[in-house]
Steps between C-alpha positions, in 0.01 A plus 500: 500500500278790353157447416279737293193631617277280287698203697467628854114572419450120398677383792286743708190347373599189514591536870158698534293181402704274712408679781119592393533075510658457815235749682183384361346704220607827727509769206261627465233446776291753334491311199186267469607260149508147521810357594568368140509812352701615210660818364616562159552792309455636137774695336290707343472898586222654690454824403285835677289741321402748726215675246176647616681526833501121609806304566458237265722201429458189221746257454509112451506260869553234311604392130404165311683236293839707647779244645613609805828539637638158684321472812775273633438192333178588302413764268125589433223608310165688533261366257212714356159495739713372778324773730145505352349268712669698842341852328148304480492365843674770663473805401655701778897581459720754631778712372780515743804662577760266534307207549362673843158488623532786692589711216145464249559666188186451319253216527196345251261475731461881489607523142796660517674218370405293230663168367463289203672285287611602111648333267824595623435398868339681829486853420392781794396813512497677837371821657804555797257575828541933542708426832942579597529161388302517178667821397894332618452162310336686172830786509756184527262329180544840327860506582588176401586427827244175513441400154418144499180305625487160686197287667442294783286153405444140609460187244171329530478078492647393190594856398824473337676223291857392519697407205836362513566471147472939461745702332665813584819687318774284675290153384269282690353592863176449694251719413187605774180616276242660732115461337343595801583728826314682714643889490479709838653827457728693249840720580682734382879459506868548378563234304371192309533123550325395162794625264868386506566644812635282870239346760782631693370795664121459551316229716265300278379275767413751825408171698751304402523249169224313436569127574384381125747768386777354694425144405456556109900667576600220707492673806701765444446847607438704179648812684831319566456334161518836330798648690685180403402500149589939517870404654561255193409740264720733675793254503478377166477878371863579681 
């Protein structure tokens, strides 16, 4: 049997969280986020501007009243002022490469990134630090090469709403609506999670799925969810 790349990178993340499971919370140790922590990602394009010779970048993290993708069982929606609260109380977040701590982009607390919400969702502007990795991440922005954004966040007490009576283009499903997260860092990236594209290929959950997620799904793994729900679309488009 031949499977496309797309395929054999969802089965490689999906084998990739089994094992992050299995050891513990092993990837990675460098990483301090609380072990409920989520990922998502825009869809929208970052974009550099290198004028006055800074290596600028502005692009959306994240993007409100915008259905997402299915999630594997769930689809979900931002909902305006969902951050403000996290951009009061904590003021300090990092631009990353990749998701990696190691690799500091830009960073409020010395004001070369800022964040704030729009009307459109969480808009930021960045100053890439003057460094190898500054000057590689802002050519591969330039080039197209990472065009997306994506952020890392975790839902405060009563933060979100479920409603099982939601719509989406295929009919009814279960809709998450977050009011109220806590946002730790912002990323650059290839691709976006917040438009029609898979879960597929991207972690959402780097610690695993949270348990209210997998009971609101009936248990299911939304990872294994979404690669059965990708093969019957596959089969039924044969």
């Amino acid at each position: 049997m031949n499977f496309s790349d797309t395929e054999l990178n969802i089965q490689a993340d999906i084998l990739s969280a089994a094992i992050r499971r299995q050891l513990g919370s092993a990837a990675p140790a460098q990483r301090a986020l609380p072990g409920n922590a989520e990922r998502r990602y825009s869809g929208l394009q970052v974009r550099a501007d290198q004028s006055g010779g800074k290596r600028r970048v502005r692009g959306y993290a994240a993007v409100f009243n915008s259905q997402s993708c299915d999630l594997g069982g769930f689809r979900e929606v931002l909902k305006p002022g969902c951050f403000s609260r996290s951009l009061r109380v904590k003021p300090d977040v990092a631009m990353l490469a990749s998701h990696d701590t190691t690799r500091v982009l830009a960073r409020t607390s010395n004001n070369s990134l800022r964040v704030k919400e729009d009307d459109t969702g969480l808009l930021i502007e960045a100053e890439l630090i003057d460094t190898q990795l500054g000057e590689d991440v802002y050519k591969e922005i330039a080039a197209g090469l990472q065009n997306e954004m994506s952020f890392m966040f975790t839902i405060e007490p009563d933060g979100d709403e479920w409603d099982e009576y939601g719509t989406d283009d295929r009919g009814r499903c279960l809709i998450r609506s977050i009011r109220d997260c806590t946002l730790y860092e912002v990323s650059c990236c290839w691709r976006g999670a917040y438009s029609a594209t898979s879960i597929g290929a991207r972690s959402l959950w780097p610690d695993g799925v949270p348990s209210e997620i997998r009971s609101r799904i009936g248990g299911v793994d939304p990872e294994l969810q979404a690669l059965r729900a990708r093969a019957q679309r596959a089969v039924r488009s044969l």
